[in-house]
C-alpha positions in Angstrom: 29.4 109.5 94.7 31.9 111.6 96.7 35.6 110.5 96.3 36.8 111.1 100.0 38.8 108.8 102.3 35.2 107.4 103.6 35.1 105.9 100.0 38.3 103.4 100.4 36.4 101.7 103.2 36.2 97.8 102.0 32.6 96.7 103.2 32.3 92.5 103.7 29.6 90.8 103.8 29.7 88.4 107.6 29.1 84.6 107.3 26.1 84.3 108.7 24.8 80.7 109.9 21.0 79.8 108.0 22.0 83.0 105.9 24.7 83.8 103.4 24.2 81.6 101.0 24.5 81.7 96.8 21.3 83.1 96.6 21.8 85.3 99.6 25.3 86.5 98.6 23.1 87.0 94.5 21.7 90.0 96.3 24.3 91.4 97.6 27.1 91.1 95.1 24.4 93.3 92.8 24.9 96.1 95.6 28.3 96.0 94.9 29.2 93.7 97.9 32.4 92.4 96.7 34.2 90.1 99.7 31.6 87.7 101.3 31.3 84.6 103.1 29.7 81.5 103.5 27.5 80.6 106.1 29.6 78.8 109.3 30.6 74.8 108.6 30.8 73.0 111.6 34.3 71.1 111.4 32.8 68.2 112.8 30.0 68.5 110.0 32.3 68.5 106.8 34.8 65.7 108.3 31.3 63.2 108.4 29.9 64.6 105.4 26.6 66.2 106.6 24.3 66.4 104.1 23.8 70.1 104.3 27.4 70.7 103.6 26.8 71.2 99.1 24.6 73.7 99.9 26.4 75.5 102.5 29.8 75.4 100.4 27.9 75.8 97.1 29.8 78.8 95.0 28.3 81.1 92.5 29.3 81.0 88.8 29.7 84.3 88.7 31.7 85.0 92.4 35.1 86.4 92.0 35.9 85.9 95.9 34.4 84.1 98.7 35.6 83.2 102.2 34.8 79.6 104.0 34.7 79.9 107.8 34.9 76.8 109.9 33.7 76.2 113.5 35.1 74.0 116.0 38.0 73.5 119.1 39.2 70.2 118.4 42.5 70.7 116.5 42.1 67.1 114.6 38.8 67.7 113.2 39.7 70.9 112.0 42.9 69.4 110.6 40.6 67.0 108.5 38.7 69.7 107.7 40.8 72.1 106.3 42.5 69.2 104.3 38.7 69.2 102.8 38.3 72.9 102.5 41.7 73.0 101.1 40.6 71.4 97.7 37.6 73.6 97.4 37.9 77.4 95.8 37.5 79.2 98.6 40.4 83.0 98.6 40.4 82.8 102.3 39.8 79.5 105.1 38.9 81.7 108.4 38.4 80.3 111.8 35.3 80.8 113.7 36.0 82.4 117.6 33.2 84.7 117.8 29.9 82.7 118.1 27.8 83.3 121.3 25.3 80.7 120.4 24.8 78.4 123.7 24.9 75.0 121.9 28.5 76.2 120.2 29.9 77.9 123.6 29.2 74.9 126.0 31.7 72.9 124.0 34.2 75.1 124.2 34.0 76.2 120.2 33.2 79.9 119.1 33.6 82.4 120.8 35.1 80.3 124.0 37.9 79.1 122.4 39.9 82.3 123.2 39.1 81.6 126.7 41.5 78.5 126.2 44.3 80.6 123.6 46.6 77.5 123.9 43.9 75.5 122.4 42.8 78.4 119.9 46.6 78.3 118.7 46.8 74.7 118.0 43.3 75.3 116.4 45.5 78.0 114.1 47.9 75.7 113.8 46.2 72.6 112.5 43.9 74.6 109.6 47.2 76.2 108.5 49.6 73.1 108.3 46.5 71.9 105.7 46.0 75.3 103.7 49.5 76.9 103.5 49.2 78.7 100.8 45.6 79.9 101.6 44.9 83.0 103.4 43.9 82.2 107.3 42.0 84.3 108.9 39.8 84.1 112.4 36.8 86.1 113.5 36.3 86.9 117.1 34.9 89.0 119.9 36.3 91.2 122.2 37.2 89.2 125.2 36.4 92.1 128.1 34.5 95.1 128.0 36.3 97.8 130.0 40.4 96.6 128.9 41.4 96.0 125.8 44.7 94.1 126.8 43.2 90.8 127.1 41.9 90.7 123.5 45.0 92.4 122.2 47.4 90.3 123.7 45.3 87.5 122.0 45.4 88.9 118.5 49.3 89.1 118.9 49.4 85.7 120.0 47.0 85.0 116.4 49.1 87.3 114.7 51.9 85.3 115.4 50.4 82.3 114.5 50.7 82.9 111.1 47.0 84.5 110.7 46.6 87.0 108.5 43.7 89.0 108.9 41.7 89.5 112.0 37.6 90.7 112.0 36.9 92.0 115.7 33.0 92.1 117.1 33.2 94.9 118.9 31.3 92.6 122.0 31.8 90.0 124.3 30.2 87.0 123.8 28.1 87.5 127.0 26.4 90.3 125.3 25.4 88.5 122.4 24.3 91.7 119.8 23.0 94.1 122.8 24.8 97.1 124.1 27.5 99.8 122.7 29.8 98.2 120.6 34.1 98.6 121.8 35.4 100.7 119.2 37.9 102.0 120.9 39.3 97.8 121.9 39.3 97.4 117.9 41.2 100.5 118.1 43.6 99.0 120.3 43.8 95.7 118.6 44.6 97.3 115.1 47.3 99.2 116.1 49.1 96.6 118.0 49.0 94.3 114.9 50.7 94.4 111.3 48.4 92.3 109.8 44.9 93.8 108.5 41.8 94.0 111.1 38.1 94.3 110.1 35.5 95.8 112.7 32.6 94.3 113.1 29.6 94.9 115.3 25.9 97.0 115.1 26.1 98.0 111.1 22.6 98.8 110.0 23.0 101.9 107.9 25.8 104.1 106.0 26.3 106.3 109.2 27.2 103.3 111.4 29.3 101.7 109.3 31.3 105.2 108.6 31.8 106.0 112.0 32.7 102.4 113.2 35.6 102.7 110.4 36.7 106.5 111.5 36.5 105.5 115.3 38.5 102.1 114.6 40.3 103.4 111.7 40.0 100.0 110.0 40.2 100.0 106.0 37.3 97.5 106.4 34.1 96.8 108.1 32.2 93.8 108.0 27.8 93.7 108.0 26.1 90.9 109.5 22.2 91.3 110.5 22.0 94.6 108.7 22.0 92.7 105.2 19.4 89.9 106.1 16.2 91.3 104.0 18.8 94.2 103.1 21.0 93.5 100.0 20.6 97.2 99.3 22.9 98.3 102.4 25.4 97.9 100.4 24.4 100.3 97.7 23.9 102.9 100.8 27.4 101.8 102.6 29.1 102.8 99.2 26.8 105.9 97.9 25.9 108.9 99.9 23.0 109.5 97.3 21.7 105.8 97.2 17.9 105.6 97.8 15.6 103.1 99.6 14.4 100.1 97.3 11.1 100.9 95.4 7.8 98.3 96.1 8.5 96.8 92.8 12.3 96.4 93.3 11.6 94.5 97.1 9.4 92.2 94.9 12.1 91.7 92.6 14.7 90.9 94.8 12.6 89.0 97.2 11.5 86.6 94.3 14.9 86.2 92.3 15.8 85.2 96.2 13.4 82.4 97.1 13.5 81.4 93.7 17.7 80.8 94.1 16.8 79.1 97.7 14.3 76.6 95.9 16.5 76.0 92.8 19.6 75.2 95.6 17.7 73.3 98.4 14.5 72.0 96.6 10.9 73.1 97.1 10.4 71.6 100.9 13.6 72.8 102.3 13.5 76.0 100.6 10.7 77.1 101.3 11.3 76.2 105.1 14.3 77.9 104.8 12.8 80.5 102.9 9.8 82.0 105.1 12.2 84.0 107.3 14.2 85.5 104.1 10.2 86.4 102.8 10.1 88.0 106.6 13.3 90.0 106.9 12.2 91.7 103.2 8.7 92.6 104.7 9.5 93.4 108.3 10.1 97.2 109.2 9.0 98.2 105.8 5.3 98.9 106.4 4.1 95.7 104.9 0.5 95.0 106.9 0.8 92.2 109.8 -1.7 90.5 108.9 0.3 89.6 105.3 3.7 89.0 108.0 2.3 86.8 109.8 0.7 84.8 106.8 4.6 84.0 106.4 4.4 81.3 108.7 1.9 78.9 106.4 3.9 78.7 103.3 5.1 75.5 102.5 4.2 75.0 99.0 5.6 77.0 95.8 1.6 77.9 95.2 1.5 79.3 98.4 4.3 80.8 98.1 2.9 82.3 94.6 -0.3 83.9 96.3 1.6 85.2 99.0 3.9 86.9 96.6 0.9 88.3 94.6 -0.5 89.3 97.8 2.7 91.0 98.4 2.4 93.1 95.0 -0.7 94.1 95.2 -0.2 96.2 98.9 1.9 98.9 97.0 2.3 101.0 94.1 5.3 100.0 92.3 7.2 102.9 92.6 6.4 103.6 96.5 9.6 103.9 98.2 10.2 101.0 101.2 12.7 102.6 104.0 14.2 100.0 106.1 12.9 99.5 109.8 14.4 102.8 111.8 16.5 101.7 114.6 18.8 103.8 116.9 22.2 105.0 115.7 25.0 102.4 116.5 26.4 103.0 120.1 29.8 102.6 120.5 32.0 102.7 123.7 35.0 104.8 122.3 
């Protein structure tokens, strides 16, 4: 592995809703992910004790640091919540202000709350009064496309606020993942503030997580979709030389996977959970259609057990599995 400045870039792993969870994270951490999240907890959610909250907030033995981010715009729920939060071993409580899902945006939570920043604040303000002593951090998306004084002026105002770390999505929420990402706003927004700011935004391979970081110049970049049925991004992120996953190792990792998901949610809901895990390891790797789209049936763990042999038996073991090819991150500099 080379030893130039490209090296000290800190890659995180995003909190991914459906996603990062212990046996998600399993994967990753073996890449040499070190900082990672959980999946999003709706305020709302924790305060009434969903029942989907132990898994959600369920910790590895074996993690040595892990993020909780919270979703929500009403200041006394997320009080409550952080009081909750608060007791649990989490290094770092962060606020949720970038999700562009519809159901979250139409009451005024994810990525609208900046849209209301006197709102957002008191948001800020209620999680840290219950974790003082626990790094608070918030997520969020750039809030225009062409002027990056509207989301810097916000990330003062956070700053301020007593947060100490900021992850920018290089994307308003309007745009939901498509088009270039704003490097040149998380440019803006790093050096305007003293604390530390992570990009975020379009990282599916090595060279698109290097040049967001030398465009941004941020000491750390965050990876969302581009780990979901790819743990080993983060082996390529960190080593020039790293080399696509043999046949046998996607069959390795794919079944230590569904095997954590079954172990955490129990056979039903894991393997509901688990048939578009099984599908993010198959697609863009060459796997036939026909044994994609068989996905879709498994509900048992000895379906699950022929579609895995069925798996095995399209490759040689050693045959080398490229990720899906996609266009180079675009960025609007």
């Amino acid at each position: 592995m080379s030893t130039s400045a490209e090296d000290t870039v800190e890659w995180m792993l995003a909190p991914l809703a459906g996603y990062t969870d212990v046996p998600f994270r399993r994967g990753c951490r073996r890449c040499g992910c070190r900082f990672a999240f959980t999946p999003l907890i709706d305020g709302c959610a924790l305060v009434h004790g969903n029942r989907h909250n132990r898994e959600i907030l369920a910790r590895g033995e074996d993690e040595e640091w892990l993020g909780v981010q919270v979703l929500g715009s009403d200041p006394e729920v997320l009080e409550r919540a952080a009081a909750l939060l608060y007791t649990m071993p989490f290094e770092r409580v962060d606020i949720n202000m970038g999700c562009p899902v519809r159901k979250v945006t139409r009451r005024g939570a994810g990525a609208a709350l900046p849209l209301t920043p006197d709102l957002a604040l008191r948001c800020v303000d209620a999680v840290r009064r219950q974790c003082p002593d626990r790094a608070l951090s918030v997520k969020l998306r750039i809030l225009a496309e062409e002027d990056a004084g509207p989301t810097v002026a916000f990330a003062r105002r956070l700053e301020n606020a007593g947060v100490c770390a900021l992850t920018i999505h290089g994307r308003t929420w309007q745009r939901v993942y498509a088009g270039p990402v704003a490097a040149a706003t998380i440019r803006a927004v790093r050096e305007a503030v003293r604390i530390p700011v992570t990009a975020n935004g379009g990282v599916f391979s090595r060279e698109d997580g290097l040049r967001l970081a030398a465009i941004t110049g941020c000491k750390a970049v965050m990876v969302a979709r581009g780990a979901i049925g790819n743990p080993w991004i983060f082996n390529e992120l960190r080593d020039a030389t790293a080399t696509p996953p043999s046949h046998a190792q996607v069959c390795e990792v794919l079944r230590e996977h569904i095997e954590g998901m079954l172990s955490l949610y129990g056979e039903g809901a894991g393997l509901r959970e688990g048939r578009k895990i099984i599908l993010a390891y198959l697609c863009g790797r060459g796997y036939p259609r026909p044994l994609r789209a068989s996905v879709s049936s498994v509900s048992t763990l000895a379906e699950f057990d022929e579609l895995y042999r069925q798996i095995c038996a399209t490759a040689a073991p050693e045959s080398p599995t490229p990720y899906r090819q996609r266009a180079a991150l675009t960025v609007a500099e």
